[in-house]
C-alpha positions as CSV (number, residue, x, y, z in Angstrom):
1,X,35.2,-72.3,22.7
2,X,35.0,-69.4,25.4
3,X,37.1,-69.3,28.5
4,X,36.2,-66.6,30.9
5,X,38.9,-65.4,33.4
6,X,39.0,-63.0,36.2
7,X,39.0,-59.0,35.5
8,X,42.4,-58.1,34.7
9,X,42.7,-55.7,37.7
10,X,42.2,-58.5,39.9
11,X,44.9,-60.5,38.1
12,X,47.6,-57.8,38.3
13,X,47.0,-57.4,42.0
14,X,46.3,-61.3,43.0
15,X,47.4,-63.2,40.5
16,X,50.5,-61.9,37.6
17,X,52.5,-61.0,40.6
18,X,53.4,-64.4,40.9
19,X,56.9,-65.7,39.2
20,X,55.0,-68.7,37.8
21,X,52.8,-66.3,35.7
22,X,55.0,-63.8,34.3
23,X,54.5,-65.5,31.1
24,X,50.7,-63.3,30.7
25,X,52.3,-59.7,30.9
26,X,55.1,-61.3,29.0
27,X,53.0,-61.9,26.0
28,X,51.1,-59.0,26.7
29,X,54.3,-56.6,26.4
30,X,55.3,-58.8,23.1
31,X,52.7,-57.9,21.3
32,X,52.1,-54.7,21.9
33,X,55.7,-54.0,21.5
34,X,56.1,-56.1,18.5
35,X,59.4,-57.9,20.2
36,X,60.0,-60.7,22.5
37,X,59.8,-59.5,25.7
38,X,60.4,-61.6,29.2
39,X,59.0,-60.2,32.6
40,X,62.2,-61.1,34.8
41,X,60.9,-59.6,38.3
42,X,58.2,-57.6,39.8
43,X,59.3,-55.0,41.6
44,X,57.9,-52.9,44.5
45,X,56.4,-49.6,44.2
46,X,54.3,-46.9,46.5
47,X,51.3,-47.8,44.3
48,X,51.6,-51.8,45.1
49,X,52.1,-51.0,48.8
50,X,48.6,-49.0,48.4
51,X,47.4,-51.8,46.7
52,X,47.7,-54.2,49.6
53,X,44.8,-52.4,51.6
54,X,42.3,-53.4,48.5
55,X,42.5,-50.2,46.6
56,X,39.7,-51.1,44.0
57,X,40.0,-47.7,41.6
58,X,43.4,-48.1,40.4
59,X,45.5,-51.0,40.7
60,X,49.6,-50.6,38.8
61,X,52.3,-53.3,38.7
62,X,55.8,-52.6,37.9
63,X,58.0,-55.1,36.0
64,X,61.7,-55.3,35.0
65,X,62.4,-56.6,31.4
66,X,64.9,-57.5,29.1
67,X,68.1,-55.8,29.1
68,X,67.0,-53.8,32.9
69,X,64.0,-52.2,31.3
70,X,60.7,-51.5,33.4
71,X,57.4,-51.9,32.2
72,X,54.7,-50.4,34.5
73,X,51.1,-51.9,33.9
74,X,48.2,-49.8,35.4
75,X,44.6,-50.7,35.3
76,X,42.6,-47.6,35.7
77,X,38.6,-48.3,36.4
78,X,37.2,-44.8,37.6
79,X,37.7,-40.8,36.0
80,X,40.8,-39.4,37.6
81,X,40.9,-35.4,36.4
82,X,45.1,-35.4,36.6
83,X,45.5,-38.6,35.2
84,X,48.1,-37.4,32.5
85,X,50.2,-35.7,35.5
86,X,50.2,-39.1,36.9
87,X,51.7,-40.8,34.4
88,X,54.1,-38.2,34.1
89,X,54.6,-38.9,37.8
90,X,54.6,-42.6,38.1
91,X,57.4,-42.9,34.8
92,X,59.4,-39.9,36.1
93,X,60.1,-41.6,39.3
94,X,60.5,-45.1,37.9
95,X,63.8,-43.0,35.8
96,X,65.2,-41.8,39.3
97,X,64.6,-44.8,41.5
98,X,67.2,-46.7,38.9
99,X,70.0,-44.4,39.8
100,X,72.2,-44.8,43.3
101,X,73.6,-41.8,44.1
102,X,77.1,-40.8,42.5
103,X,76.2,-43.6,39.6
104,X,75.9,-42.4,35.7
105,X,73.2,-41.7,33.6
106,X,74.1,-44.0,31.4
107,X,72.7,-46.7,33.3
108,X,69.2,-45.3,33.0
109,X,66.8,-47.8,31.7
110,X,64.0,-47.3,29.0
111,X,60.2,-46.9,30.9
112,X,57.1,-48.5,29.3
113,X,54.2,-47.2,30.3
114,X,51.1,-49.5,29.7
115,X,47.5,-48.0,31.1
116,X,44.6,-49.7,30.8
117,X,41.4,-47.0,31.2
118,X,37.9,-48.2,31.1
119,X,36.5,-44.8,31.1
120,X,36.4,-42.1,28.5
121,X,40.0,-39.9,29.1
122,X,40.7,-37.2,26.4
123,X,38.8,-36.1,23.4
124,X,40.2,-39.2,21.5
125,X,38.2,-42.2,19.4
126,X,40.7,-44.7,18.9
127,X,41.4,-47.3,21.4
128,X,45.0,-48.0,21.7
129,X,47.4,-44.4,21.5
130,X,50.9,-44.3,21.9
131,X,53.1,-41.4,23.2
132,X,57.0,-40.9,22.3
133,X,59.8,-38.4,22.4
134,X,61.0,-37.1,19.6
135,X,63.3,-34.5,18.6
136,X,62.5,-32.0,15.6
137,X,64.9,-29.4,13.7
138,X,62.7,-25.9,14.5
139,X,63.6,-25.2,10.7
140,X,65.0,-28.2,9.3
141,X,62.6,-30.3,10.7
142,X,65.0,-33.4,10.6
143,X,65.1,-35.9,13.2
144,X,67.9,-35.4,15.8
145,X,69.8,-39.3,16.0
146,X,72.7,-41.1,18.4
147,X,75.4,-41.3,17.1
148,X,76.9,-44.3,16.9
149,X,78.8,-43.9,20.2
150,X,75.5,-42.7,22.1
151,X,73.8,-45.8,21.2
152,X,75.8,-47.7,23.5
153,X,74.3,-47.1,26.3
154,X,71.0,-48.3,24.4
155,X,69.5,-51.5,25.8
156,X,70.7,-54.3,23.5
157,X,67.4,-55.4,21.5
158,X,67.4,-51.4,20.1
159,X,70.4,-51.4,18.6
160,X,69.2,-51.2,14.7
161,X,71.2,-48.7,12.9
162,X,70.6,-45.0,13.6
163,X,68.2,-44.2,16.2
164,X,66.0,-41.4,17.2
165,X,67.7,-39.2,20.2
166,X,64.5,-39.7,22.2
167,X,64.2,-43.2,22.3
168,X,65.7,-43.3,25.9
169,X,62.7,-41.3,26.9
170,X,59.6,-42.6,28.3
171,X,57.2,-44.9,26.3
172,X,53.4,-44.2,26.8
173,X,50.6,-46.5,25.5
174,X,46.7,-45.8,26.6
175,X,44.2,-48.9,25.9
176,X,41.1,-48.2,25.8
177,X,38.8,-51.7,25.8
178,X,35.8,-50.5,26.0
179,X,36.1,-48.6,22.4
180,X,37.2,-51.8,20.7
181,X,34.9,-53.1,18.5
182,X,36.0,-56.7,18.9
183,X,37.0,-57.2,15.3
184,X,40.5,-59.2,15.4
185,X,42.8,-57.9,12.6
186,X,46.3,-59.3,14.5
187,X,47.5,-60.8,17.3
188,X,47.5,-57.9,19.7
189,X,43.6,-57.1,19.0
190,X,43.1,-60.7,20.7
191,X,44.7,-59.0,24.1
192,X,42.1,-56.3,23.8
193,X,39.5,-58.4,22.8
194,X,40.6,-60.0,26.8
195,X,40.5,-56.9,28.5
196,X,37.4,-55.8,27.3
197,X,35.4,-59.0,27.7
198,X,37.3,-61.0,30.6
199,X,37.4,-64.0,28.2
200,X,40.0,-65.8,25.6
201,X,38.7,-67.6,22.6
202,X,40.0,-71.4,22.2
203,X,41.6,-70.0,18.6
204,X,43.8,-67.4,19.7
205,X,47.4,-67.4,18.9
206,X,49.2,-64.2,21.0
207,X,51.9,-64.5,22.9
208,X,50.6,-65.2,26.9
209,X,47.4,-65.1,26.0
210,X,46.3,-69.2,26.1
211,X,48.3,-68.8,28.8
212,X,46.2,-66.2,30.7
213,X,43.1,-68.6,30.0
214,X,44.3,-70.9,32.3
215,X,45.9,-68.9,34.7
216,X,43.5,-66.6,35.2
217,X,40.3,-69.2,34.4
218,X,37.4,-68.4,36.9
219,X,36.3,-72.3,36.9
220,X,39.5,-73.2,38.7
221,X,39.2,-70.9,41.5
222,X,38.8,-72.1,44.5
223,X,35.7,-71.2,46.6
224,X,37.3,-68.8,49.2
225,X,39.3,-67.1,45.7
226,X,35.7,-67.3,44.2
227,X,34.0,-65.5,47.3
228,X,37.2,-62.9,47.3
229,X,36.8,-62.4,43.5
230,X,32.5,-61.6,44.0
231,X,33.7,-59.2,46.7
232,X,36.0,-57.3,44.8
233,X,33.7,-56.9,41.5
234,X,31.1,-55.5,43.8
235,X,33.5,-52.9,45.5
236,X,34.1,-52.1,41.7
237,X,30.5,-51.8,41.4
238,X,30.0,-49.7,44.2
239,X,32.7,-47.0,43.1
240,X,31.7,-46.9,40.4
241,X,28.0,-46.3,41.5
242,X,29.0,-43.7,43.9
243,X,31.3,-41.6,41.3
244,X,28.4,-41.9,39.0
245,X,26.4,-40.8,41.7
246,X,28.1,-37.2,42.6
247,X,28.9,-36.6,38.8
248,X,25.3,-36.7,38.5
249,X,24.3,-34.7,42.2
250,X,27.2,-32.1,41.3
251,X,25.2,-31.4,37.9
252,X,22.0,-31.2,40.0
253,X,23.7,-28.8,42.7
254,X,25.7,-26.4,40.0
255,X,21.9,-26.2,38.2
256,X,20.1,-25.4,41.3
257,X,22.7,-23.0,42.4
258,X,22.9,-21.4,38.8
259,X,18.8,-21.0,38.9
260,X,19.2,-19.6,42.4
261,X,21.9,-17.0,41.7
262,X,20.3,-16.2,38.2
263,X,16.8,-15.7,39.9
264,X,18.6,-13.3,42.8
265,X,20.8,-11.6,40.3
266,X,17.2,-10.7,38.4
267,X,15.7,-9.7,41.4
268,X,18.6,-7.5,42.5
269,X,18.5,-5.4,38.8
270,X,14.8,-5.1,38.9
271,X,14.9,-4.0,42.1
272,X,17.8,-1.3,41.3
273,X,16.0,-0.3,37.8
274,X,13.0,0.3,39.7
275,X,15.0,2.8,42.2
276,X,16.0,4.1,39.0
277,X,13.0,4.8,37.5
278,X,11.6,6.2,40.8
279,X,14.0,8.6,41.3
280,X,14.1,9.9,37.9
281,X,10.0,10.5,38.1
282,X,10.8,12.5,41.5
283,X,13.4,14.4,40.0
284,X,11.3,15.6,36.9
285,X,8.5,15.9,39.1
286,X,10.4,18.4,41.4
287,X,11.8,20.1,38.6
288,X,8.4,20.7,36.9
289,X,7.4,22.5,40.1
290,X,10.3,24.8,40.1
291,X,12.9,23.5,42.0
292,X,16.3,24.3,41.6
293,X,18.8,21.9,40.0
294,X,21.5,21.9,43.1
295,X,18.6,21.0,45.6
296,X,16.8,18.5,43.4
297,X,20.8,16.8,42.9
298,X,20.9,17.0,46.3
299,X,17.8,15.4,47.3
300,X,17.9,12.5,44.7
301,X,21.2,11.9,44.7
302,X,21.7,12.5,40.5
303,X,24.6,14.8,38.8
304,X,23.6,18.4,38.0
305,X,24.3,17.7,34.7
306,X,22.2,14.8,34.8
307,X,19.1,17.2,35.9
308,X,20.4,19.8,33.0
309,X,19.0,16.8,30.1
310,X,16.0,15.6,32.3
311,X,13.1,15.7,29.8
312,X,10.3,13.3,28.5
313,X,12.7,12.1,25.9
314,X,15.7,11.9,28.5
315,X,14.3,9.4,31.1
316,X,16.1,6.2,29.8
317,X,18.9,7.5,28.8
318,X,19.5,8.9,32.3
């Protein structure tokens, strides 16, 4: 049996910002992580204060995790050209807002990065990529590790032996629902199989995600949530309509203004090979009745030594 739920951009700004349903990005983080992760607060950011004006492009929600972490969930619906820079951006800042001034580094927290993209970004075909730091010998080619000491300052649920020195450093994944093919080979393809379709199967087993079903279920909505709900989906609707719209007036403009400059361009050397040709007949024309060469250059505006190789078999190449 099918449950369909609300658009998870929706949820993140209405809904999973609630206390009482931390358990969805919970199991959401779980599995995508492969660990247990708990959501223990939601926490305030530039893009949620956007948000609250109705924002219905891009919608992000930050989170604190186990151990301090900070997950940041953003749902991204239409193209944005400098999308990578604002990853960059949004985890950079989430590092620095942890530190009070005067405190140590050490207290720096791991970032998770979680987008959610419905449109094509990058030249990529898979539909889930993940981005980490490493650290690479230049002729070795070895793996620079913590030393045992280093890893202290490591969040507790890391601490497995020897780790990789850039573990502290920001985690990126990408999801891309609208590439999955909707074949479930583990737990985790059920949470795509949600954001691409806006539904959860009755046999699902993820972490969170039975628990998304009935938290984010359209049938329970009430009718002013219901009305709210229609309105946002056609605000999506319309964005997206009106980016569609420009990509495709932009390709008309640049190919009217490409015909238009190719056309004038054409015009422009016909118009100065004509002069050409023109004053090339005058020349040899004056020449063949017997003008001198300094006059002629004079008159035509051409090089003596151009006149000096005027002949039948010199016209073109002049």
């Amino acid at each position: 049996m099918k449950k369909n739920i609300i658009s998870f951009d929706y949820a993140m700004k209405n809904i999973l910002r609630n206390k009482a349903n931390f358990g969805v990005l919970s199991g959401l983080l779980t599995e995508l992580l492969g660990r247990t992760v708990v959501v223990q607060a939601i926490l305030e950011s530039e893009g949620n204060l956007e948000n609250k004006f109705g924002k219905a492009n891009r919608l992000d929600l930050k989170a604190q995790i186990d151990g301090g972490e900070i997950a940041i969930f953003e749902v991204q619906v239409n193209r944005q050209s400098d999308f990578f820079h604002r990853l960059l951006f949004g985890s950079s800042r989430a590092v620095v807002e942890q530190l009070y001034k005067g405190e140590n580094y050490g207290k720096i927290k791991k970032i998770y990065s979680v987008s959610i993209v419905y449109f094509d970004l990058g030249s990529g075909s898979d539909y889930v990529y993940r981005g980490i730091t490493e650290f690479r010998g230049v002729h070795k080619h070895d793996m620079l590790l913590l030393t045992k000491k280093e890893e202290q300052f490591l969040p507790m649920q890391t601490l497995v032996g020897l780790q990789n020195a850039g573990i502290i450093f920001p985690e990126y994944y990408i999801i891309y629902p609208e590439r999955f093919n909707e074949q479930i080979r583990d737990r985790f393809y059920e949470w795509v199989y949600l954001l691409k379709t806006d539904s959860v199967e009755s046999e699902f087993t993820a972490a969170g995600i039975q628990e998304a079903g009935e938290a984010l279920a359209v049938e329970k909505m009430s009718k002013g949530d219901r009305i709210n709900y229609e309105d946002h989906l056609k605000a999506v609707r319309v964005r997206e309509g009106e980016t569609e719209s420009s990509i495709y007036e932009g390709i008309l403009i640049g190919r009217e203004e490409g015909r238009a400059e190719g056309e004038a361009k054409g015009r422009a050397e016909g118009l100065a090979e004509g002069e050409a040709a023109g004053i090339l007949k005058t020349a040899k024309a004056m020449k063949a009745k017997g003008m001198d060469t300094r006059t002629i250059a004079e008159i035509t505006g051409l090089t003596e030594d151009q006149l000096v190789y005027l002949g039948d078999s010199q016209v073109q190449r002049i």
